[in-house]
N, C-alpha and C positions, 0 to 999 in steps of 0.2 A: 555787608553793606551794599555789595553789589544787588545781591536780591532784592534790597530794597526798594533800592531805584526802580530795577525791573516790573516792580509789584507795582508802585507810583505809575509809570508808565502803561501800565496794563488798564490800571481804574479808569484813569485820565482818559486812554482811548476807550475804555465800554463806555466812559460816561457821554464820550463827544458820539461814539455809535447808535449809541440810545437813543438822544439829541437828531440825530440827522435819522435814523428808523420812525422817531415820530414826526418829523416833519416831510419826509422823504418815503421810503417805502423800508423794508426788510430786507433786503438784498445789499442799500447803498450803505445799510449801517453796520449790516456785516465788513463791507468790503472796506468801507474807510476804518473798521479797526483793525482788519489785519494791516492794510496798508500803513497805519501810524504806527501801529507796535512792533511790526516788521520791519518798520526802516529805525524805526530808534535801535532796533536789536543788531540791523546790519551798521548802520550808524559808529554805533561802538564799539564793534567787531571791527569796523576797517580806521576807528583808530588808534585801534593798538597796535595794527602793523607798523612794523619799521620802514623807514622811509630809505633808510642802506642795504647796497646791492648785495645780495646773498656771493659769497665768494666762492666762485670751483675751485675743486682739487686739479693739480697739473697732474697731469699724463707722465706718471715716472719710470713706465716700461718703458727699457733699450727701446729702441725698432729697429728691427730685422733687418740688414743690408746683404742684398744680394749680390752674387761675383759676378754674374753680367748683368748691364743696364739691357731693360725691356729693348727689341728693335723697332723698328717704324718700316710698316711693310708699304 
């Protein structure tokens, strides 16, 4: 299903490309399809992240305690 979509989104931007190549030049209808199909792709990509904080691991090495504290010269 997801392809699907992808695939809709793909036409959608050649055909608004096309559209703006014919009335624009060949450079702008390239750029505004990557530009549309590229952000619908990141688009969906950043909403699948989760919006809760990834959790670290705690530090469960002892730590080394030394028999004399460092001096202060």
């Amino acid at each position: 299903m997801d392809l699907v979509k992808y695939l809709v989104a793909a036409v959608v931007s050649f055909l608004v490309g096309i559209l703006v190549w014919i009335m624009g030049n060949f450079l702008s209808g390239i750029l505004l399809f990557v530009l549309l199909f590229g952000g619908y792709i990141l688009w969906n990509a950043l909403k699948g992240i989760d919006k809760t904080p990834i959790k670290q691991e705690e530090n469960t090495q002892p730590q080394e305690k030394t028999a004399t504290p460092p001096l202060d010269n």
